[in-house]
N, C-alpha and C positions, 0 to 999 in steps of 0.2 A: 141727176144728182140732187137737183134739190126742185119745189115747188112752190105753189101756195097755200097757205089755209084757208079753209073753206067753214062758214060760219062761227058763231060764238056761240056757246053753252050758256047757261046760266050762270054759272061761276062767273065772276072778273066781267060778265059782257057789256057793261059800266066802259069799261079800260078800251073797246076798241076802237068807237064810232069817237071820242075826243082828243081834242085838236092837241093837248097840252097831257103827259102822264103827271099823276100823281105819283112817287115813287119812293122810294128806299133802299139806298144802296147799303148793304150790313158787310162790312170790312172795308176801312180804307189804306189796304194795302195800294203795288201797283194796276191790277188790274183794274179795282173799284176805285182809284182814284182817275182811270184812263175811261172810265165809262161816266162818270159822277161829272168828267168836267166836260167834257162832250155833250150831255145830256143838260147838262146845266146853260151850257152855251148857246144851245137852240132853244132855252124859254122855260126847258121843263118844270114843274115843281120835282126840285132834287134834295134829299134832307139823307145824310148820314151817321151812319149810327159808329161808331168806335169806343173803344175802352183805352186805359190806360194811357203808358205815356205819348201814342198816336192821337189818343183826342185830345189831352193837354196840348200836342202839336198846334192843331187845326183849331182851338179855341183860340190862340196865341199869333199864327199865322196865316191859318186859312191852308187852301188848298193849292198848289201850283202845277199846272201841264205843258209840255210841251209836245203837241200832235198833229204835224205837217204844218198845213198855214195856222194853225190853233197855238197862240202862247202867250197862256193867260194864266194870273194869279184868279182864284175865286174863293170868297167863304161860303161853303152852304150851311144851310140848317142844321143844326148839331142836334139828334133826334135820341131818345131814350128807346127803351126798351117795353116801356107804356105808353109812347106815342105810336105805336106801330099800325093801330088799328085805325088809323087816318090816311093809310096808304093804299088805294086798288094793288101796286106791283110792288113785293118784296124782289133786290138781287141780295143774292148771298154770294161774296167774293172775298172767301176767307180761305184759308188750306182745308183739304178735306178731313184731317184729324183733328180740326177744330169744331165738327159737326156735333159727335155726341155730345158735348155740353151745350152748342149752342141752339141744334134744333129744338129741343125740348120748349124751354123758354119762348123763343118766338113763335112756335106754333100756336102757344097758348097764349099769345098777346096781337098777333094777327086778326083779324075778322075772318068769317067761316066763307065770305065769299070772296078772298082776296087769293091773289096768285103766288107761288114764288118760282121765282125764276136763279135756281144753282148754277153761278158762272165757275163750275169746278173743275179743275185737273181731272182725270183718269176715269175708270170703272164708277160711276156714281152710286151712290147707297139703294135709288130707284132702280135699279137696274132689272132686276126681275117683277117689279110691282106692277101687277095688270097683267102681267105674262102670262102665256100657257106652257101647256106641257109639264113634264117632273120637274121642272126648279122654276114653275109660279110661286112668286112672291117667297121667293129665299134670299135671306141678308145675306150680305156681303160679310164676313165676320172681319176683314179686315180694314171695312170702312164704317161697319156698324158692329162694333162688336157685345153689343147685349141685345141685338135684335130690338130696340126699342125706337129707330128711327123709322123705319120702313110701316107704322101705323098711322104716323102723326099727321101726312097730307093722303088726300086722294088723288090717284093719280091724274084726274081732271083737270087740279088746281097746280099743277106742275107742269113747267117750260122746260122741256130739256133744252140742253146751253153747251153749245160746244164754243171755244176761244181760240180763237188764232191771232193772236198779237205778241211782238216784241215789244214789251212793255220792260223799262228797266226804272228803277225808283234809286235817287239820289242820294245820298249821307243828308244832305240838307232836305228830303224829303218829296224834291221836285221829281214828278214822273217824266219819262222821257219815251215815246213811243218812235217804232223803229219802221219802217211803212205806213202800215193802214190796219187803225183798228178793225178786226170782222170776226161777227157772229155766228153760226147755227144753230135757229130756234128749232123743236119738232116738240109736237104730245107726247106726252107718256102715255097718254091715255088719254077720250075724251077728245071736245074739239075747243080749248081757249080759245080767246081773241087773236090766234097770232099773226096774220095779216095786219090786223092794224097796229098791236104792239111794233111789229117788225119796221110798219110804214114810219113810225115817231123815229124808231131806232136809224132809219138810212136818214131820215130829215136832220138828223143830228151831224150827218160825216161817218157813219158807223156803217160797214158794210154787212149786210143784213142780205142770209139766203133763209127760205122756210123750206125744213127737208120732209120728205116725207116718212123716211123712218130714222128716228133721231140716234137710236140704239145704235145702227150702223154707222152712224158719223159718231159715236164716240170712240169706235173701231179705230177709224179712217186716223184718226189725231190721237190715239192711244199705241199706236204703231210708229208714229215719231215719238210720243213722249217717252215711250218705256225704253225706246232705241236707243234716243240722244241723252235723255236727262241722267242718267242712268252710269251711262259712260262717260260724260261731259262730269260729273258729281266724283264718280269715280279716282278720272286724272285729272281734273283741276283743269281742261282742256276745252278753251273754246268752241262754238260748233265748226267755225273754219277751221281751227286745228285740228279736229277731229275730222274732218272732209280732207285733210292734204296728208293723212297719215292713213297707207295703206292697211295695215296691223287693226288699227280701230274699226279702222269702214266694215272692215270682215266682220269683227264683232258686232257691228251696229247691223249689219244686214243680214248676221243671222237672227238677234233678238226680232228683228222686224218681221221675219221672215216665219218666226216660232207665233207671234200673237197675230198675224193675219190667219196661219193655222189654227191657232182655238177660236178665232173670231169664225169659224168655216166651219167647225166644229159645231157652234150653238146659230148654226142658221144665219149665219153676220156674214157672209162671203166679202173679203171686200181683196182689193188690189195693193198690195203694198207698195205701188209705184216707187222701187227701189232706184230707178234711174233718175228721178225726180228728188228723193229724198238726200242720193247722194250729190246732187247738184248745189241744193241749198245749202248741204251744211259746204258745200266748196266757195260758196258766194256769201254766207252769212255774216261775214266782216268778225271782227273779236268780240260775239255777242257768246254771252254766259245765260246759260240755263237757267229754271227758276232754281233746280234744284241746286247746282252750281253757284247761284247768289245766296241760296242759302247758307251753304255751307260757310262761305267766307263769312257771313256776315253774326255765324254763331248759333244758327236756329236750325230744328231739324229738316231734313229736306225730308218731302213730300212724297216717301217710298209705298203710305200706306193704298192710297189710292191707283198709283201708278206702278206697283211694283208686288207689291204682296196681293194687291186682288186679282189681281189676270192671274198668278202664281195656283193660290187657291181656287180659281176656276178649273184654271187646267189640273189640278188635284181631283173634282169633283167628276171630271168628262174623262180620267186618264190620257192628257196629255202633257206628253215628256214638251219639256221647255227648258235644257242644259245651259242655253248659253244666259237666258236672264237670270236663274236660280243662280249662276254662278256668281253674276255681276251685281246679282244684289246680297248677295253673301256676303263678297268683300268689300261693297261699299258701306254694310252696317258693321263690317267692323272697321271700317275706317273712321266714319262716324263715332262708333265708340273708342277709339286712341285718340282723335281729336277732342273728345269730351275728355277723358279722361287727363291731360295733357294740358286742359285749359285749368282743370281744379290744382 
């Protein structure tokens, strides 16, 4: 399931033989504030970039985690948009429909040899880039939809980022991790430094595997997200309450069962480990989805990446997907009576 990397490129090879990363976390939502204080805590140089009323936050406050033995307030560096070119590693740990506006800009304030590494939900915008066969380097139009993302990096200088964390962020803004942070680095292409990134990353408490093919571990974790967040968004429904209610589990394990199918389709074979999946959400205590914290808390949940591009994939390859097309039907229009209902 997963390996090691094996040399550094020219790109980032800066970034892997040292003891300490230079870095830049871009969003401090929960996940970038559960990586930022982790990374912070084991020495890194860690500098954050935020907008709006989240950076007024952390100018004012600072930054707060709770993760296992880890509970600590921290300020880091509050970094612009023209400090970026001081960083070997960009993370980008924002929602994935905040991409098109925010790639553009930082690509072109990066350095040409600097990395970034997408801590993103679902189907990524890279997804075909470097690829062969008939859908090399085809956007996603539902994660890039003016095709003006998928030019901006090579895929050399890109970390594919799979996340597995229950990360829940506070009214007061303190992050609250539920386990164990852990990672899935792989190439897109090319060979980064990811051995030694990864090395910094477990020295922090971060569990850290290097896959060999990262495409397929987006698979592996896009087969829970589209399952659970999806239906969890849906009813308003914990993952434990969704695992003790037979009616859902069915729903959840055919969505699961439809994008293991397209993932088989485009050469991704992967296991849906449905005995597995339905365990977790039977054990997951009253933990709320991202998409589910979204909703309550007013902002749209995250269908683009996890719902409408596997959708339009299986559009491209003809494959029927009934039960997600369903569920994400009437979850956007649930979305829109809650909008509607709030004005």
């Amino acid at each position: 399931m997963s390996g090691s990397a094996h040399g550094a490129g020219a790109i980032g090879a800066s970034v892997a033989p040292a003891s300490r990363l230079k870095l830049c976390v871009v969003g401090a939502g929960a996940i970038g504030t559960a990586l930022a204080g982790r990374l912070h805590a084991a020495g890194h140089s860690v500098a954050v970039l935020a907008r709006g009323a989240r950076r007024d936050f952390i100018a004012r406050h600072g930054l707060s985690l709770k993760d296992g033995d880890l509970d600590a307030a921290f300020r880091p560096e509050l970094a612009e948009l023209a400090d970026l070119s001081a960083y070997d590693l960009v993370i980008v740990a924002v929602k994935a429909g905040a991409l098109p506006a925010l790639l553009p800009p930082l690509a072109a304030a990066m350095r040409a040899d600097a990395l970034l590494m997408p801590a993103i939900n679902g189907l990524p915008w890279w997804y075909f880039l470097g690829e062969s066969g008939p859908l090399a380097d085809r956007p996603l139009r539902a994660v890039d939809p003016d095709a003006a993302l998928l030019p901006l990096f090579g895929p050399e200088r890109l970390i594919g980022c799979v996340v597995y964390s229950r990360v829940t962020m506070l009214g007061s803004g303190h992050v609250i991790v539920s386990g164990r942070q852990e990672l899935q680095l792989g190439a897109v292409s090319g060979a980064p430094p990811l051995a030694g990134i990864a090395a910094r990353f477990a020295d922090s408490g971060i569990a850290v595997t290097v896959e060999a093919d990262i495409r397929r571990a987006v698979w592996r974790k896009l087969i829970r997200n589209a399952a659970t967040n999806v239906v969890s968004a849906l009813t308003d429904a914990t993952l434990e309450q969704i695992g003790h209610d037979a009616d859902a589990t069915r729903v959840v394990t055919d969505i699961a069962v439809e994008v293991a199918g397209l993932a088989a389709r485009l050469h991704r074979a992967v296991d849906p480990e449905l005995t597995q999946l339905l365990e977790v959400l039977r054990t997951a205590g009253p933990f709320a989805t991202s998409m589910l914290q979204d909703l309550r808390h007013g902002r749209e949940p995250e269908l683009g990446a996890i719902a409408d591009a596997p959708l339009e994939l299986a559009g491209m390859v003809g494959h029927p997907m009934p039960a997600l097309q369903a569920a994400t039907t009437l979850l956007k229009l649930r979305v829109r009576v809650l909008r509607d209902n709030a004005t």
